[in-house]
C-alpha positions in Angstrom: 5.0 13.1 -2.7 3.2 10.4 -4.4 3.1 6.8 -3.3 4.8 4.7 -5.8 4.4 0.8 -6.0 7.9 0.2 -5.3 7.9 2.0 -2.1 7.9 -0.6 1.1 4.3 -1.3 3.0 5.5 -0.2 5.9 7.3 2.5 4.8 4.1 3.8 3.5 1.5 2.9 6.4 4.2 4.6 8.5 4.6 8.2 7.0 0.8 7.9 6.1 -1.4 6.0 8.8 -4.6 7.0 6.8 -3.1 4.4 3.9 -4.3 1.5 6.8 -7.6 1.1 5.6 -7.0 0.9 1.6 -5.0 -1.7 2.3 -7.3 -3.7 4.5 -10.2 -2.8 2.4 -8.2 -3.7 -0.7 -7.6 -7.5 1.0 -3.7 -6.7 2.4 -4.9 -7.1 6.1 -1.6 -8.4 7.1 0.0 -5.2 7.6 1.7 -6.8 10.9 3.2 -9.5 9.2 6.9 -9.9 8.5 6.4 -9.4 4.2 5.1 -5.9 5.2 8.5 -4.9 6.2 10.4 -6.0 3.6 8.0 -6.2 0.8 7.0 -3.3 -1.5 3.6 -2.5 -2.5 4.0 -4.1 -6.1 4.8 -6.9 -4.4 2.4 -7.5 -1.8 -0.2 -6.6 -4.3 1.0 -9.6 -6.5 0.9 -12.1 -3.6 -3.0 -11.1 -2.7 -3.8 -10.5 -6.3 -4.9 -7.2 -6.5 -4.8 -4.8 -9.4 -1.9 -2.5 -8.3 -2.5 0.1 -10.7 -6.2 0.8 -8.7 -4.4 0.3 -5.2 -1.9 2.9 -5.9 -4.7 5.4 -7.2 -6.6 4.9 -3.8 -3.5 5.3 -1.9 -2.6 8.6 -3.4 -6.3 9.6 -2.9 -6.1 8.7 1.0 -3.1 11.1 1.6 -4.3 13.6 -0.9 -1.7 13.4 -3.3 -1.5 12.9 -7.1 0.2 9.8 -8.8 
C-alpha cells in the first residue's frame, strides 16, 4: 500500500518505522508532538513548509512501495 498525504503521521511512522528518518531529514522532527497524532501528512507538511509532493515520493521509497 502506498502512503498517501492524507494518511495521519503517526499512523504512518507506526505501520512503517523506517518512514522516521524522511521525516526528520525532511525537517518534521516533532514526531512526538501532539499534531503528529492528529495531523495528516499534508498537513504537517504545510506547517514546516515542505514540498509534499517530494515527501510523499521519499516516503514510498523508504517502505518500498509505489505512489
Amino acid at each position: 500500500m502506498a502512503i498517501t498525504k492524507d494518511m495521519s503521521i503517526i499512523e504512518v511512522v507506526q505501520k512503517y518505522p523506517d518512514t522516521v528518518d524522511v521525516f526528520v531529514n525532511a525537517g518534521m522532527g516533532c514526531l512526538g508532538c501532539a499534531a503528529a497524532h492528529f495531523e495528516n501528512i499534508e498537513q504537517g507538511a504545510l506547517a514546516h513548509g515542505i514540498d509534499i509532493d517530494a515527501l510523499i515520493s521519499n516516503l514510498n521509497d523508504a517502505v518500498g512501495a509505489e505512489a
